[in-house]
C-alpha positions in Angstrom: 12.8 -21.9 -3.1 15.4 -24.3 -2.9 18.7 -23.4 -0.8 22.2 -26.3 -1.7 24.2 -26.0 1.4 27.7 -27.4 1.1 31.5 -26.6 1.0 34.0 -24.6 -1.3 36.9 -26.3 -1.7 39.1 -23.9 -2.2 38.9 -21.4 0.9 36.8 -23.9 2.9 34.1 -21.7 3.5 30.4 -22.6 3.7 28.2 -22.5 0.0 24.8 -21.1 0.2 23.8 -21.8 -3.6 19.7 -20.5 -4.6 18.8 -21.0 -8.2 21.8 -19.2 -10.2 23.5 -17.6 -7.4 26.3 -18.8 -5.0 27.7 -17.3 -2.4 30.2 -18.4 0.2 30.1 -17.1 4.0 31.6 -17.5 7.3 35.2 -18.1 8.3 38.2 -19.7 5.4 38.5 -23.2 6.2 36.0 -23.3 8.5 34.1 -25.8 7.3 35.7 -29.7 7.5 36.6 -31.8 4.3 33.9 -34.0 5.3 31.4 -31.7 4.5 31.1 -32.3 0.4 31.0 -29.6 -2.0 26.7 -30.1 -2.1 26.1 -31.7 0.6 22.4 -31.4 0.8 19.3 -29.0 0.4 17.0 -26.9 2.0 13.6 -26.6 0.0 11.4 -23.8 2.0 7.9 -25.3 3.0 5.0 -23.4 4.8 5.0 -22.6 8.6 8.5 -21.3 8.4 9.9 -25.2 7.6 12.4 -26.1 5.8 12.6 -30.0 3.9 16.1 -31.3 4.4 17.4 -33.6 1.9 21.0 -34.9 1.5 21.9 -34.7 -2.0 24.1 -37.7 -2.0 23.7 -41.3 -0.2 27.4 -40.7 1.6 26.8 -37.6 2.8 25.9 -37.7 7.1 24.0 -35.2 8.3 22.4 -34.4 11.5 19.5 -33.1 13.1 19.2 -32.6 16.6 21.8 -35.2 16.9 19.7 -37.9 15.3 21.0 -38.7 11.5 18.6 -38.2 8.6 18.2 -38.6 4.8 15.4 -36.4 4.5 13.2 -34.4 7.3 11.5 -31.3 8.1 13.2 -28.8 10.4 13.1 -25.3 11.1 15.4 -22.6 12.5 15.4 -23.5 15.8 16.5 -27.2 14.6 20.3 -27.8 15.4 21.7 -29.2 11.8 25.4 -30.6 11.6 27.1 -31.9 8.4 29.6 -34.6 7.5 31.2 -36.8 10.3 33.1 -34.2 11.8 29.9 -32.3 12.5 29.8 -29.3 11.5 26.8 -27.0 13.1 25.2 -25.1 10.1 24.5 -21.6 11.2 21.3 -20.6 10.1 22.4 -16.7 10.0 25.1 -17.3 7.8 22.3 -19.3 5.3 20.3 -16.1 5.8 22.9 -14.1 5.0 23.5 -15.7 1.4 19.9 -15.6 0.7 19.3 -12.9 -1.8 16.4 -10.4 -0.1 13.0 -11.1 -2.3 11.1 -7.9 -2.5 7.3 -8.7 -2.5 5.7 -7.1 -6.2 1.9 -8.4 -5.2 1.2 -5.3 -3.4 1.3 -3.0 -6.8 -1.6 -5.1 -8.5 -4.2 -3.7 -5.6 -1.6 -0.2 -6.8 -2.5 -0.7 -10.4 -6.0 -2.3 -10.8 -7.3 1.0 -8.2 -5.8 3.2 -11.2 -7.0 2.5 -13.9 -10.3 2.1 -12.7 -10.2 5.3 -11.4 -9.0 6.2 -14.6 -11.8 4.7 -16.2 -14.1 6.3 -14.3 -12.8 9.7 -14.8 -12.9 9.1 -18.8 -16.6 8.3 -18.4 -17.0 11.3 -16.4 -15.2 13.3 -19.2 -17.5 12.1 -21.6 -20.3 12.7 -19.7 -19.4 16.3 -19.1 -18.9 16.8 -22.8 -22.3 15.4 -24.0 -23.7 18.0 -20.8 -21.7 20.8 -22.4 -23.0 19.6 -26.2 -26.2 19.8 -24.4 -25.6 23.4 -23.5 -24.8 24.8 -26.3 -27.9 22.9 -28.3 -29.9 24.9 -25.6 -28.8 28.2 -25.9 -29.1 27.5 -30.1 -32.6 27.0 -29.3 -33.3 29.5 -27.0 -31.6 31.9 -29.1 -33.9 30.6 -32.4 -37.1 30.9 -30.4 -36.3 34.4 -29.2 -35.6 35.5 -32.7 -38.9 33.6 -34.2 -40.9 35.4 -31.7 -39.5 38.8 -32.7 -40.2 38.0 -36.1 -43.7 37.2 -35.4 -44.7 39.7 -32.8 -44.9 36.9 -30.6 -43.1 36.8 -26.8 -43.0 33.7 -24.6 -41.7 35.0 -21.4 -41.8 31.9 -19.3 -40.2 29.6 -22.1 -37.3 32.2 -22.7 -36.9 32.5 -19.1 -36.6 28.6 -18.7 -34.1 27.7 -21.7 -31.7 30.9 -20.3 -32.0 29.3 -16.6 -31.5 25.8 -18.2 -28.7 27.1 -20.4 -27.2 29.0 -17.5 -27.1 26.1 -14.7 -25.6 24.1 -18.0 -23.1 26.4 -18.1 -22.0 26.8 -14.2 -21.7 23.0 -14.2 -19.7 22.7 -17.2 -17.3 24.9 -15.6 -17.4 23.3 -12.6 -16.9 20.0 -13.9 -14.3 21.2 -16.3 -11.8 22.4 -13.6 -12.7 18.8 -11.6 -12.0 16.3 -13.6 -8.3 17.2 -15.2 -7.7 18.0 -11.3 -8.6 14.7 -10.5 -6.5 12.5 -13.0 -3.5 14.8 -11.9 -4.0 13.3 -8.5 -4.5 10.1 -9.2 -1.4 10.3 -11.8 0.7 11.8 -8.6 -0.5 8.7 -6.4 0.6 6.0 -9.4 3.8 7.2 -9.7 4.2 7.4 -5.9 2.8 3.9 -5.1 3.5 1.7 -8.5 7.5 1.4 -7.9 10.1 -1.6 -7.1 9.4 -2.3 -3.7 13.2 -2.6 -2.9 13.2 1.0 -0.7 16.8 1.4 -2.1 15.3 1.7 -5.6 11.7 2.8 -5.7 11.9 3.3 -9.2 8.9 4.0 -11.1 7.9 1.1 -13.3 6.0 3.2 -15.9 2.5 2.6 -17.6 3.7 -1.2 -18.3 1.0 -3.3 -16.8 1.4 -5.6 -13.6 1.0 -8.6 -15.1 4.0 -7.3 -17.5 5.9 -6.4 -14.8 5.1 -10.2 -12.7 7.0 -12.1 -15.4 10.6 -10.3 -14.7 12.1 -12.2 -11.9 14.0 -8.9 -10.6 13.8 -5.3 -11.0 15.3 -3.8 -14.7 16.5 -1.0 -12.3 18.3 -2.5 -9.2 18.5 -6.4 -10.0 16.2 -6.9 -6.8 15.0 -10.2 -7.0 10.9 -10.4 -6.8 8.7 -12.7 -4.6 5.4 -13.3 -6.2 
């Protein structure tokens, strides 16, 4: 992220300009003539750094007391601009910062749904094939008992087995029946719970559209919230 510090000539407040946005903070004419309207940039590194560049040869800035083109400081870093000196306050850059809001989170949100969702379809259609299966037994059971009435003929110990198969098909059927649309009703709840902007003044719900959708907006269609990602 880069971050153009400078001055507004009009009101003489400071300019904290990042990407389209600009914003002006601190006191009216607080900020001396020397300081130019972008006077130089603050490009966000690792380890909390920051690389200072001035944006023009003229412009004098200072770190630390020491004048620089281009160097690496961080918050604790005392940065004056123009020849009058002017001490940046790093608050007031933090203050014109627009707030990212950090979207990487929902991928572990959405990846864990639909594979649980995926895994509940298979179980569905595992539990219809079991409750095909049932009824293919008790069609057979039923066939036997009447072919053995026909002939004269009884099989005790096969009728016995295809109504205790046909039975313990059934229990689990119904078992599995009540489970599984249970189940997705839970893990439905938990999406909609978890899968929203992570701006906590929002937390709108961001739908079915798919995280990798959702990773190309660069703020929230809700709340404007910009994203880090």
């Amino acid at each position: 992220m880069e971050i153009i510090i400078g001055r507004d000539p009009e009101n003489g407040q400071l300019k904290v300009i990042v990407g389209q946005q600009s914003k002006n903070v601190g006191p009216m004419n607080a900020v001396p003539k020397t300081v130019s309207r972008q006077h130089c940039s603050l490009t966000t590194e690792e380890g909390g750094l920051f690389r200072l560049k001035n944006l023009k040869m003229q412009n004098v800035t200072y770190v630390n007391g020491v004048g620089v083109e281009n160097k690496l400081v961080n918050k604790n870093d005392v940065v004056e601009l123009g020849t009058e000196r002017y001490r940046l306050s790093w608050d007031l850059v933090d203050q014109a910062i627009p707030k990212l809001f950090d979207l990487r989170p929902l991928e572990k949100v959405w990846n864990e749904y639909n594979d649980a969702m995926l895994a509940l379809s298979i179980k569905q259609n595992k539990f219809n094939a079991i409750k095909a299966g049932t009824g293919l037994i008790t069609t057979l059971g039923l066939g036997a008992t009447a072919a053995g009435l026909i002939k004269g003929q009884t099989n005790a110990y096969f009728y016995a087995t295809a109504g205790l198969l046909s039975l313990i098909f059934l229990v689990k059927t119904y078992i599995d029946g009540s489970k599984v649309p249970k189940e997705r009703q839970r893990l439905l709840e938990k999406f909609q719970h978890d899968y929203i902007c992570p701006n906590p003044k929002c937390g709108r719900f961001f739908g079915n559209q798919a995280y990798d959708q959702i990773k190309l907006f660069e703020q929230c269609p809700y709340c404007k919230s910009k994203f880090q990602k």
